[in-house]
N, C-alpha and C positions, 0 to 999 in steps of 0.2 A: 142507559141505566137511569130507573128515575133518579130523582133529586130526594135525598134524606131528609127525614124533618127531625136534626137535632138540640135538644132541652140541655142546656148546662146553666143549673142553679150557683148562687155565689158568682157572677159571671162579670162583676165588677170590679173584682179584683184581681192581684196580680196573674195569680194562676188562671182563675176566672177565665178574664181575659186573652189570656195567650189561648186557652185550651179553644175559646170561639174562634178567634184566628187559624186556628191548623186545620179545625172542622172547615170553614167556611173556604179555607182556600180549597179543599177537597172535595168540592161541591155541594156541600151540605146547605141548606136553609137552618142558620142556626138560631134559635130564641135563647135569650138571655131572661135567667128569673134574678132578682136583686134587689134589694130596697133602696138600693140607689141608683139612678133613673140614670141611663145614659144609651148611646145608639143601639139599634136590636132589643133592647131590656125591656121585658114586661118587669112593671114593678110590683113585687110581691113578697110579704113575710113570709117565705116557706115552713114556719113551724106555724103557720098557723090554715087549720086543714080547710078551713071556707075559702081563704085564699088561696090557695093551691086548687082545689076544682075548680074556682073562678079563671082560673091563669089557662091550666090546661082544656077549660072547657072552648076557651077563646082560641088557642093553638089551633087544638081539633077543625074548628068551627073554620080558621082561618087559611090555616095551610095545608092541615091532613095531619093524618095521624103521627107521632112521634115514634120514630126505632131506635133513638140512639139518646140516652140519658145518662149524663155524668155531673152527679152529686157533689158539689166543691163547695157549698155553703159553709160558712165553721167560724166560728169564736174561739179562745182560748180563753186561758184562767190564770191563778198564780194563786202560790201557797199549799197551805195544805189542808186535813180536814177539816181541821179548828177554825182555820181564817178564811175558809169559801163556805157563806151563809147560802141557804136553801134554796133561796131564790136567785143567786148564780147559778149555783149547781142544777137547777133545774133550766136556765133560759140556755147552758152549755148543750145540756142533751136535746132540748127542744131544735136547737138549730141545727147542730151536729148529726145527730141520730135520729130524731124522730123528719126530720125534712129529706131525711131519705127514705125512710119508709111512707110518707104522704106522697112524697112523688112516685114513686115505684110502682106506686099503688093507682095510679093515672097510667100510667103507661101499660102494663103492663098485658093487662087484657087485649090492648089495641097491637101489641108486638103479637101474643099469643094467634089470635085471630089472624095479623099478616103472614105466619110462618119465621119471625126472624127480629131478632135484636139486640142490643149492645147497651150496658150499662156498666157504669165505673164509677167505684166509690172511691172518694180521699177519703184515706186515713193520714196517720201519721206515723212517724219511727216510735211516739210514745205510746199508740197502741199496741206495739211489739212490745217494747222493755219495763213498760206499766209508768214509765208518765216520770214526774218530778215535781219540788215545787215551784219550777223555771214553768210548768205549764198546768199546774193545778192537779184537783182529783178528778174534775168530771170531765174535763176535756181527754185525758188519758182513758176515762171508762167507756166516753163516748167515742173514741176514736177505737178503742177495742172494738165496742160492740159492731160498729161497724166491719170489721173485718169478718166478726161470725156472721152478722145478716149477707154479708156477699156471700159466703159459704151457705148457707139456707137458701138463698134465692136462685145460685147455682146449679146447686142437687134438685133442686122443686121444678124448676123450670130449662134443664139441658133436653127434656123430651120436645119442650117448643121450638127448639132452634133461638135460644137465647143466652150470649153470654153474660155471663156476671162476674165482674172483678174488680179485682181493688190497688190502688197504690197508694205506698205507704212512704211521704218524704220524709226527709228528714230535712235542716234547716235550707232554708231556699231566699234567695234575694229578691223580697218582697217588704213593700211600707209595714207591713206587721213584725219581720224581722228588723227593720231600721228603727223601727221604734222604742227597741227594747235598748238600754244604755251600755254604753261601752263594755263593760267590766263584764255585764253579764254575756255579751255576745260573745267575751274572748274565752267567757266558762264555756261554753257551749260547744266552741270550733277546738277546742282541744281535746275535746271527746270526738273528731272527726276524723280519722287519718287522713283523707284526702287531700292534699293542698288545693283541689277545686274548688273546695265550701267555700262560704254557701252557694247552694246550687242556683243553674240557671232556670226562671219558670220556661221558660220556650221550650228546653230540653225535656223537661217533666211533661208539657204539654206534647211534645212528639209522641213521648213513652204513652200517651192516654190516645190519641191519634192514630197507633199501630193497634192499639187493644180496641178502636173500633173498626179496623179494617177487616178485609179477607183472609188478611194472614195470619189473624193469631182464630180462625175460625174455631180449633181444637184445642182453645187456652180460656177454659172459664171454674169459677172458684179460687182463682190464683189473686194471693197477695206478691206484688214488685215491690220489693224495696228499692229506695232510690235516695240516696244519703250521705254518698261517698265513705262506706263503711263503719257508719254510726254504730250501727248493731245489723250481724251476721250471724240470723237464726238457722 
């Protein structure tokens, strides 16, 4: 079997990272997109679209074409409408949601054209229950709308042999979750029935590792929650 050439943006970080490790042990050639530079990583602002045809024009150019693309770039917010000015709420969506549709947008022709590919968006549990102000408005809007662009890319593109899907965490043990302070952590995990919270990234990185294999061949437009029963839609 050839050798995949897989793109996971956000690839510096916790989830990031783990998701490149599960590819790469599975034989995949994985590139890493991130603005911050470290092994495998093309460094790149994914909201920003000259960079991103620069990134993926060098992929192409380098290794071949990309079939396997999972979007994990993401920012978060805090507060609510009043206290997230324009220009947060705009650099949330930019990275969130428009960096998945610039990348997608790279790929996608080149899946279409090989017969076959695999894409997977992070969302979040706040795109399911519409957010808080533990995580802002635009992080919540942007984390929705990514759920419906996996459902549009899905439906547009199951005639090419392409799946499209989404997972949606809920809190996970990552330097963005250690960072938030005590008190607010313990609001958080008592919204959680699971005594596993927060989750492990390696585990959630499996969950995205099975959504690029053979087996979930017949599983596209589908949002996984993955949360330890934060919310159960």
């Amino acid at each position: 079997m050839n050798k995949r050439i897989a793109v996971v943006s956000g690839a510096a970080g916790a989830i990031g990272s783990a998701i490149c490790d599960r590819l790469a042990f599975d034989g995949d050639l994985v590139v890493g997109l991130d603005l911050v530079a470290g092994r495998d990583i093309t460094v790149c602002d994914v909201s920003d679209e000259g960079q991103v045809e620069r990134a993926f024009l060098d992929i192409t150019q380098t290794h071949g074409t990309p079939t396997v693309l999972i979007n994990a770039a993401g920012i978060t917010g805090a507060g609510g409408i009043e206290e997230e000015d324009l220009a947060t709420w705009s650099r949330i969506l930019e990275v969130n949601l428009t960096s998945a549709y610039l990348c997608t947008r790279q790929v996608i022709g080149g899946m279409r054209d090989i017969g076959e590919g695999k894409i997977v968006n992070i969302s979040s549990v706040n795109g399911r229950f519409g957010g808080s102000p533990l995580s802002g408005p635009s992080y919540a809007a942007s984390k929705g709308g990514l759920i419906t662009l996996t459902r549009f890319l899905a439906l547009e593109h199951a005639k090419d042999n392409i799946q499209v899907n989404c997972v949606a965490p809920g809190p996970h043990d990552t330097p963005m979750w250690r960072a938030l302070d005590e008190e607010r952590r313990e609001a958080i995990l008592e919204t959680v029935p699971s005594e596993q919270a927060p989750g492990d990234p390696n585990s959630l990185a499996g969950l995205i590792q099975f959504l690029c294999g053979p087996d979930a061949a017949y599983i596209t437009g589908a949002t996984i929650d993955i949360n330890g029963g934060q919310w159960m839609g």
